[in-house]
C-alpha positions as CSV (number, residue, x, y, z in Angstrom):
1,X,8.6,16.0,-15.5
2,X,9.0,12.5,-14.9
3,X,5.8,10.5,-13.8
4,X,7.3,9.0,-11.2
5,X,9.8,8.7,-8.2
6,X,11.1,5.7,-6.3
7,X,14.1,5.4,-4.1
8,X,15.2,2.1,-2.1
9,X,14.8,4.3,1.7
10,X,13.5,3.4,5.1
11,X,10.5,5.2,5.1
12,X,10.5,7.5,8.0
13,X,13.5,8.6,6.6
14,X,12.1,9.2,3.2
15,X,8.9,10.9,4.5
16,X,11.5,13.3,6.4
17,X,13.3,14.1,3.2
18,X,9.9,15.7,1.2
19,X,8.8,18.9,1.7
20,X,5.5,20.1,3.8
21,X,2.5,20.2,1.6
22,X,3.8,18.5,-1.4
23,X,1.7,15.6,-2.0
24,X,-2.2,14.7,-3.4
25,X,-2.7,11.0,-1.5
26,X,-1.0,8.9,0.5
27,X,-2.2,5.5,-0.2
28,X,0.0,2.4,1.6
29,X,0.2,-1.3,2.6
30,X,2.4,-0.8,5.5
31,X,3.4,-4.1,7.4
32,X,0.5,-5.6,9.8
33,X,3.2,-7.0,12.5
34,X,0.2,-9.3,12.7
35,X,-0.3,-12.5,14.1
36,X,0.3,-12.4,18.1
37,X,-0.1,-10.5,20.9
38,X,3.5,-9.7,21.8
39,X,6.9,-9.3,20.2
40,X,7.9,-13.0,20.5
41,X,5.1,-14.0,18.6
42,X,5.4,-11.9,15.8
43,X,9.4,-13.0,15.6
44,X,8.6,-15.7,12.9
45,X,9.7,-14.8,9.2
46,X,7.4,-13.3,6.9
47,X,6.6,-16.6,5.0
48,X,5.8,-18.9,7.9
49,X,3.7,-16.0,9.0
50,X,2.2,-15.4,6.0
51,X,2.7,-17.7,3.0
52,X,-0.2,-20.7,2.8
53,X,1.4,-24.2,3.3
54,X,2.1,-26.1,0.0
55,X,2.8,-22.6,-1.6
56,X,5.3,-23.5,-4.5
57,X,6.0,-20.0,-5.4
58,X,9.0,-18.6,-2.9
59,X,9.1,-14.9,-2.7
60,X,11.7,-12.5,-0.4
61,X,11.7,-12.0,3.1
62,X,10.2,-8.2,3.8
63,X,11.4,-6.2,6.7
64,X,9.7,-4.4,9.3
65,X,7.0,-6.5,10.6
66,X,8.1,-8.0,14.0
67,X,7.1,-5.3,16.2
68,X,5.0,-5.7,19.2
69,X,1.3,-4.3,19.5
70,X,2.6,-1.2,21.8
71,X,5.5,-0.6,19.3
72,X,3.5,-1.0,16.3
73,X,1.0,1.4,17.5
74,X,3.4,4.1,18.3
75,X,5.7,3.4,15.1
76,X,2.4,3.9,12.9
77,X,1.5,7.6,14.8
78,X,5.3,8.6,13.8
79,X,4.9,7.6,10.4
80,X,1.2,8.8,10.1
81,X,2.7,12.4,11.3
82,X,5.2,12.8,9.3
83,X,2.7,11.9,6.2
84,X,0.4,14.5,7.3
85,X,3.0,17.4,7.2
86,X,3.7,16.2,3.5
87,X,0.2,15.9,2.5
88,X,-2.1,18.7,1.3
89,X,-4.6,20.2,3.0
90,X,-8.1,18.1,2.1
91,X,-5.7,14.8,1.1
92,X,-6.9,11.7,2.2
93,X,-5.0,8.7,2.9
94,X,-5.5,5.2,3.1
95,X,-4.0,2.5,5.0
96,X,-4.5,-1.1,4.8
97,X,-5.1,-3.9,8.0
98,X,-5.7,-7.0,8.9
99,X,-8.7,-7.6,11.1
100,X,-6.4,-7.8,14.1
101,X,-4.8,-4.3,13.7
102,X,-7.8,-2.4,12.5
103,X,-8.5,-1.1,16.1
104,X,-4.7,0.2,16.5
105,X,-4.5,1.9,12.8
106,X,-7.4,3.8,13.3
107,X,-6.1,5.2,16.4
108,X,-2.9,5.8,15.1
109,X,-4.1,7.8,11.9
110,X,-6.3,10.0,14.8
111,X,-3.0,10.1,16.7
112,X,-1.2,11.3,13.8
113,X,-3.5,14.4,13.2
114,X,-5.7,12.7,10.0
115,X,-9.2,13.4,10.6
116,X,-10.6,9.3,10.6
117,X,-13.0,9.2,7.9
118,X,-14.4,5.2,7.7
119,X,-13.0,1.7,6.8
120,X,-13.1,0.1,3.1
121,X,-13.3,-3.7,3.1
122,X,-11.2,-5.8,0.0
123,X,-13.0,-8.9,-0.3
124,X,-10.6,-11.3,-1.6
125,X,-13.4,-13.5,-2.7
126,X,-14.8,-17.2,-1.5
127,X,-11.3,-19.0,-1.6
128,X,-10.1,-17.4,1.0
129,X,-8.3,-18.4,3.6
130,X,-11.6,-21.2,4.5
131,X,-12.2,-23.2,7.9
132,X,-14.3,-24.9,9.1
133,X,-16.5,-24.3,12.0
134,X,-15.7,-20.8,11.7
135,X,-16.3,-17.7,9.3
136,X,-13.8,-17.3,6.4
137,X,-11.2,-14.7,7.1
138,X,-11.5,-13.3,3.2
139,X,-11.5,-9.6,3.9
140,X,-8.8,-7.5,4.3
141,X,-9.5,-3.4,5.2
142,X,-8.9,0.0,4.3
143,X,-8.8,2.6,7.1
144,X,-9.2,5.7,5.3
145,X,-9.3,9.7,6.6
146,X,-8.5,13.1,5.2
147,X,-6.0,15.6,6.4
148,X,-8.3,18.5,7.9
149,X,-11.3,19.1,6.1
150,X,-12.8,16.6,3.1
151,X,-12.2,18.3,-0.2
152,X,-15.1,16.5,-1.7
153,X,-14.1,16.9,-5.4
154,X,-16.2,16.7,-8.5
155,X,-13.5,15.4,-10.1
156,X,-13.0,12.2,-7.7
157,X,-16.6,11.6,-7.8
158,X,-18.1,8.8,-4.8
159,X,-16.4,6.0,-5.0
160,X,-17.4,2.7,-3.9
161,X,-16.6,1.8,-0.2
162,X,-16.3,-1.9,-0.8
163,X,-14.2,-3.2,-3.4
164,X,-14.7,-7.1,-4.9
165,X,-11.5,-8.5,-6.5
166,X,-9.5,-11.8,-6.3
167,X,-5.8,-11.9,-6.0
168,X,-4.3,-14.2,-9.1
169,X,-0.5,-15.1,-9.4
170,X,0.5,-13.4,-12.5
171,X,-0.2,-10.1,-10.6
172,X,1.2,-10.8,-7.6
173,X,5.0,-9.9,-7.0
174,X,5.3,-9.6,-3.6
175,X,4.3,-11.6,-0.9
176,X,2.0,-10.2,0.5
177,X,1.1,-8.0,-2.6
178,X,-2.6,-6.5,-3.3
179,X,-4.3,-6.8,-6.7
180,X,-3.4,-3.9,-9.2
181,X,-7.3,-3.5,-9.5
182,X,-7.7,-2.8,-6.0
183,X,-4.8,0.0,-5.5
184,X,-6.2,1.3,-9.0
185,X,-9.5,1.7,-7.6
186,X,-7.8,3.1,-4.1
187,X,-5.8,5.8,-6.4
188,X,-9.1,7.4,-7.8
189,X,-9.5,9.2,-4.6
190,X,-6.7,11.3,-5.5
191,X,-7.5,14.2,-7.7
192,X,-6.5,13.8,-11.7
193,X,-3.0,14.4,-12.5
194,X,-2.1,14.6,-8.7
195,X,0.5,13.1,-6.7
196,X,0.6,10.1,-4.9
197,X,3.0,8.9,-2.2
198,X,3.6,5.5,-0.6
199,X,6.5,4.7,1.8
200,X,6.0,1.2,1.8
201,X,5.7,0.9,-1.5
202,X,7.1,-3.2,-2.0
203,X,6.9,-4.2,-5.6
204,X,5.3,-0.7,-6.6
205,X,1.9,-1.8,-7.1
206,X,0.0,1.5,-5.8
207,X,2.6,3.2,-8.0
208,X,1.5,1.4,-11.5
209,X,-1.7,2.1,-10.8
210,X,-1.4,5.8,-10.3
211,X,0.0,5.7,-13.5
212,X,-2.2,3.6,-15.2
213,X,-5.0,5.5,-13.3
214,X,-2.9,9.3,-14.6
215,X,-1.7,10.1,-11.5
216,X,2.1,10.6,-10.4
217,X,3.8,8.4,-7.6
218,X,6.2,9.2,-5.1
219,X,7.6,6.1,-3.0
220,X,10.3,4.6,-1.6
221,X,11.0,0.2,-0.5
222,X,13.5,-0.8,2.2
223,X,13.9,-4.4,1.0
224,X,16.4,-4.5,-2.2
225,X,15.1,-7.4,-3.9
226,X,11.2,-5.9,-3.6
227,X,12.8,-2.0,-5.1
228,X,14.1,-3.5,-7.8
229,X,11.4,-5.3,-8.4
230,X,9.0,-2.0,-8.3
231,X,11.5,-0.3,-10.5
232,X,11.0,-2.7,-13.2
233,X,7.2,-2.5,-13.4
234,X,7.0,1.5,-12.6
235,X,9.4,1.8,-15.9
236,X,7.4,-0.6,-17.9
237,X,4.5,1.0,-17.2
238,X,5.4,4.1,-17.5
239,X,6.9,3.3,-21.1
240,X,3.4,1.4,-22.0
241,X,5.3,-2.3,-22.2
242,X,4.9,-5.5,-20.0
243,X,6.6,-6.2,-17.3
244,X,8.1,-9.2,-19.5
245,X,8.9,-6.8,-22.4
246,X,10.5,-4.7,-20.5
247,X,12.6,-7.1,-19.1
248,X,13.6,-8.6,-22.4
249,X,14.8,-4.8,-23.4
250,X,11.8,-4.5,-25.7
251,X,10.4,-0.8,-26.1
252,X,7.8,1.1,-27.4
253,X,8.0,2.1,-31.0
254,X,6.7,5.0,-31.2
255,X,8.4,6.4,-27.5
């Protein structure tokens, strides 16, 4: 069976498409819409929004982040819901915000029937995002919860509920892309060998580190360049070469 599946799909449409009860996780970076209290504000493009000035590096445009805070809300409980009809009973899920949106997404995940379990900060380290006269905004959070009862596994083990890790531009392949540490540290909450689903998947970065972390992956990406993107580092992975090998149609020896 293959390790892995990832379609180019809107993902309320995708989560419609699986079947009740067949997922481990759902572990996501959906988009913030962050940045303003209403609709017009949030109508800037992604990288004016989001890319630092003097950035050098251009990356694509992602969709689905210009909603206002009422829409937002209500467009996470849909989503949330239709993720807790797929998940397991006992799966947990994880969601990432900004500081702005944590209040809305952990209504939304108690809206969509996940039983809220706590927050896990990422602190992207010193660098981040400085000013002066005010506090550094160098966290970014986890709101995480399980779907009914916690299964507390063995096999998961406690896992730390902070993680420490810097974001570096060789493993950063979408714009506003989280470390592969991080989303392999995120992934050990799902049992060994189980399976886990994002629907915002952008350049597949939870899904390598399922694998690299033995898990399976289940995900779909609505922007074209970001899939194929994904693609390419889900098959490298999954065949044990770099990104770079696997681009330059090197493979394993051995298979």
């Amino acid at each position: 069976m293959s390790r892995y599946r990832f379609e180019r799909a809107e993902a309320l449409a995708f989560l419609q498409s699986l079947d009740d009860a067949s997922v481990d996780a759902v572990i996501t970076d959906a988009p913030y819409s962050s940045g303003g209290a209403t609709r017009g504000d949030r109508m800037s493009n992604t990288t004016l929004k989001y890319v630092h000035t003097g950035t050098i590096l251009e990356r694509p445009e992602f969709a689905g982040d210009n909603r206002d805070q009422r829409a937002f809300g209500y467009w996470c409980a849909l989503w949330l819901s239709e993720a807790l009809r797929v998940a397991r009973a006992g799966s947990p899920i994880c969601v990432f915000a900004d500081w702005r949106q944590v209040p809305t997404v952990t209504d939304a995940i108690q809206a969509g029937g996940w039983v809220w379990r706590g927050i896990v900060p990422w602190d992207k380290g010193p660098a981040a995002r400085p000013s002066m006269g005010r506090f550094s905004s160098r966290c970014e959070y986890v709101v995480w919860g399980t779907s009914g009862a916690s299964l507390d596994l063995e096999s998961v083990g406690c896992l730390q509920g902070l993680v420490h890790c810097h974001q570096t531009t060789d493993d950063k392949h979408h714009m506003v892309g989280k470390p592969t540490p991080v989303m392999q540290h995120l992934v050990k909450i799902c049992p060994p060998a189980g399976i886990v689903l994002d629907p915002f998947a952008g350049s597949a970065t939870t899904g390598v580190a399922a694998l690299l972390e033995g898990r399976r992956f289940v995900g779909c990406e609505l922007t074209e360049a970001y899939y194929g993107i994904g693609l390419d580092r889900l098959e490298a992975c999954a065949q044990g070469v770099s990104l770079e090998a696997y681009r330059a149609g090197q493979r394993p020896l051995f298979g």
